[in-house]
C-alpha positions in Angstrom: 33.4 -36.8 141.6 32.2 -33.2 143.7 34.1 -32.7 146.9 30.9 -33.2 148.0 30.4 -36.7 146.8 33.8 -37.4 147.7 33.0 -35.7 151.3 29.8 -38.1 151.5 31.3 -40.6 150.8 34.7 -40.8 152.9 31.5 -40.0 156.0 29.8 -43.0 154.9 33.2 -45.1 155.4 34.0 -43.7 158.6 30.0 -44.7 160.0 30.5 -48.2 158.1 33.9 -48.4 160.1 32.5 -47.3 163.5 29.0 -49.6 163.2 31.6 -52.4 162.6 33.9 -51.5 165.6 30.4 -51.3 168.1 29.4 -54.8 166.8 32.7 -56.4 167.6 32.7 -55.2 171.0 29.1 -55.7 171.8 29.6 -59.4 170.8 33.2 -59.5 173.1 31.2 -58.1 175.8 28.3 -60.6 175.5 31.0 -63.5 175.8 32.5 -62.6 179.1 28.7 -62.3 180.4 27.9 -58.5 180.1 24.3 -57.8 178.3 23.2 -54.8 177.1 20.9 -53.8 180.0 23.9 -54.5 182.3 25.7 -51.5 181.1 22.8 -49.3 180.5 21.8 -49.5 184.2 25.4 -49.2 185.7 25.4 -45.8 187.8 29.3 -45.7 186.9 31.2 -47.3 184.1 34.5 -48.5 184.8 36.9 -49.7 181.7 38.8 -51.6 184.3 36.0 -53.1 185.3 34.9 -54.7 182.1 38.6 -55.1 181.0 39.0 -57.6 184.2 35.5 -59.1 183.5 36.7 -59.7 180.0 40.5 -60.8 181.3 39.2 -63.2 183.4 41.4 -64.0 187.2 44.8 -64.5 186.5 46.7 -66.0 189.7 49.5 -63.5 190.9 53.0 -64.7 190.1 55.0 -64.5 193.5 57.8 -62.8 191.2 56.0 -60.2 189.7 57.8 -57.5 191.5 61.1 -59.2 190.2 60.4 -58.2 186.6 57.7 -55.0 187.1 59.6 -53.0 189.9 62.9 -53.5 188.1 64.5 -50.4 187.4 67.1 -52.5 185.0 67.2 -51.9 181.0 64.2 -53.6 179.1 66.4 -56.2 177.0 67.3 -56.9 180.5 63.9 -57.5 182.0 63.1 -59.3 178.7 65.4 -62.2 179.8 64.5 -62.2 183.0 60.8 -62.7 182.7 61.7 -65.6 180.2 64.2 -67.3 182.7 61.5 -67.1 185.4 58.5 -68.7 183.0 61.5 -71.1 182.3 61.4 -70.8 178.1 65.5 -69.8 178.0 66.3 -72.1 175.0 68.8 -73.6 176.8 70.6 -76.9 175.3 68.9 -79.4 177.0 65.5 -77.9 175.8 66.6 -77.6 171.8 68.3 -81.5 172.4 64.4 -82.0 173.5 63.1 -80.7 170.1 66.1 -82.9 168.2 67.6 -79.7 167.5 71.2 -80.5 168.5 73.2 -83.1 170.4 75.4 -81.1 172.0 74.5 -80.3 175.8 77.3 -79.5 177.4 77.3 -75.8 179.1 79.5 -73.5 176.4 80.4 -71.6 179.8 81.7 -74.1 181.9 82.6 -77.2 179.2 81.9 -79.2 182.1 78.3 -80.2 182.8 75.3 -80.5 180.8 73.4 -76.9 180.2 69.7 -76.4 181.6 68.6 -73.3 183.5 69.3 -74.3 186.9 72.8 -74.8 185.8 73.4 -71.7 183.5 71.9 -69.3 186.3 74.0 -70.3 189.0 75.9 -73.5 189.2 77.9 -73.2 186.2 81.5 -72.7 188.0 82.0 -69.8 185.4 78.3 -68.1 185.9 78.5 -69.0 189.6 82.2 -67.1 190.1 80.2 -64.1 188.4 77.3 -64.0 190.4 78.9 -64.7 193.7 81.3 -61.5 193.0 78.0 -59.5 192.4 76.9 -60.9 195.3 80.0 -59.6 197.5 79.8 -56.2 196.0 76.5 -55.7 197.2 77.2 -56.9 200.4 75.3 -60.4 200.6 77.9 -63.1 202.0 76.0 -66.8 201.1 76.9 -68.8 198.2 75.3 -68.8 194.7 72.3 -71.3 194.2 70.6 -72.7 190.8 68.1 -70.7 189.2 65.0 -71.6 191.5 66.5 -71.4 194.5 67.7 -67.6 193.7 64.2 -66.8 192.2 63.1 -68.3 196.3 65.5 -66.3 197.5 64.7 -63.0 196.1 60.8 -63.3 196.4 61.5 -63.4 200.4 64.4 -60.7 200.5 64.6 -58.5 197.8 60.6 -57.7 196.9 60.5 -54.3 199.0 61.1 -50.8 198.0 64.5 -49.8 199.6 67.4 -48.9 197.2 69.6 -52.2 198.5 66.6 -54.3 197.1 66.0 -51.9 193.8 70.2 -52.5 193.0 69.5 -56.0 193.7 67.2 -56.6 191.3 68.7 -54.7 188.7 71.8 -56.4 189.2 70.3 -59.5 188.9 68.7 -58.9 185.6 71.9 -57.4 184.4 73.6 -60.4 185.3 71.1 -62.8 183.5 71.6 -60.5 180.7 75.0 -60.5 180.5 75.6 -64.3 181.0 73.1 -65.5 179.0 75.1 -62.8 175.9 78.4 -64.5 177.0 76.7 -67.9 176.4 75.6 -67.2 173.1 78.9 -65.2 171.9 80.9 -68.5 172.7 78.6 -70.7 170.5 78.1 -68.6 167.5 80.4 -66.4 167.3 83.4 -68.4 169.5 84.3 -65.2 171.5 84.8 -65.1 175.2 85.0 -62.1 177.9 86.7 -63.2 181.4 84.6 -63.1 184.7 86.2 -59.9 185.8 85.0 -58.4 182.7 81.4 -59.2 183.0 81.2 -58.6 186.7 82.7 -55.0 185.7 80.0 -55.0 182.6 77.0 -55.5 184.9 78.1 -52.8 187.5 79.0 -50.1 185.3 75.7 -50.6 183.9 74.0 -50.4 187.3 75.6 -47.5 188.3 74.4 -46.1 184.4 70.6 -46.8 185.2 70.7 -46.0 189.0 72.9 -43.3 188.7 69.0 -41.7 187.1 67.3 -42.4 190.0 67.9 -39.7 192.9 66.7 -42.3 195.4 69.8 -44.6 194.7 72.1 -42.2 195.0 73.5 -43.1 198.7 73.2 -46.7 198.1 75.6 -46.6 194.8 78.1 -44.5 196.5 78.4 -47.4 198.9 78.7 -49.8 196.0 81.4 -47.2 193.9 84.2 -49.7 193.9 84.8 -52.9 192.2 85.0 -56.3 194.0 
């Protein structure tokens, strides 16, 4: 074949390609309601616009700024966002699928393990988070899972650096509790409290430490509880 042909011919592709690509999106765009006179006559096109159109309305999640205005590592924010859609594949949730028998909480050895309890009533989980409480400053007592998730949406949504290290260090403990959780079952290891509260605040102090913003509010917080 000429390098012509062969030039022809990879051009012919590329159109075949591209005529495909239109067709797809003109027949998206006709099934969220958009015709083809509707965007010929717009005065300004907006890819927002049609991406929301196409979208659809999606209801706000009161704990959006939980997960998106977290400062805290991504594997971090990656178990947060799945322990507030409640999908942690905790034991009582695998006993649901007949996946095991065993329940109880490899934390605690003392109650049966769902959410609520892992994150914060398990006496191990709750010793944790209550120390990370006290370091920051907040005097209450640790609650279950929804009642923290309550808690933060009211307190901790804003953008002062006492509510950016909160949320960080509640990821990081999630994070770090739910590891702990899984290193007991599968690989029968175990760190004690002390070492997981220190885990989660060195690694605060890591992230934040990036952030000139935080600066004043982690010198406060440069001691361990």
């Amino acid at each position: 074949m000429s390098p012509i042909c062969g030039l022809i011919s990879v051009q012919v592709k590329q159109a075949s390609w591209m005529v495909q690509r239109i067709l797809k999106v003109h027949k998206y765009l006709q099934e969220v309601g958009y015709s083809e006179h509707d965007l010929i006559n717009k005065d300004k096109y907006s890819i927002k616009e049609v991406y929301q159109q196409m979208r659809g309305n999606m209801e706000r999640v009161e704990w959006r700024k939980l997960v998106w205005a977290n400062l805290g590592a991504l594997k971090w924010l990656f178990i947060l966002y799945i322990a507030l859609n409640k999908r942690q594949l905790t034991k009582d949730r695998l006993a649901q699928w007949g996946l095991t028998k065993e329940v109880t909480c490899p934390l605690c050895q003392a109650t049966d393990e769902d959410i609520d309890h892992l994150f914060f009533k398990c006496s191990n989980a709750e010793k944790v988070w209550r120390k990370l409480l006290g370091w920051q400053g907040i005097q209450r007592q640790s609650m279950n899972w929804q009642e923290e998730v309550r808690w933060a949406i009211r307190n901790m949504k804003g953008k002062s650096s006492k509510m950016q290290v909160y949320r960080m260090t509640m990821a990081g403990a999630l994070y770090w509790l739910w590891r702990e959780r899984n290193c007991r079952i599968f690989q029968k290891k175990q760190r004690t409290q002390e070492s997981i509260v220190r885990q989660v605040i060195q690694e605060v102090h890591g992230r934040g430490s990036r952030q000139p913003r935080l600066a004043s509010r982690l010198q406060e917080l440069n001691v361990y509880p």
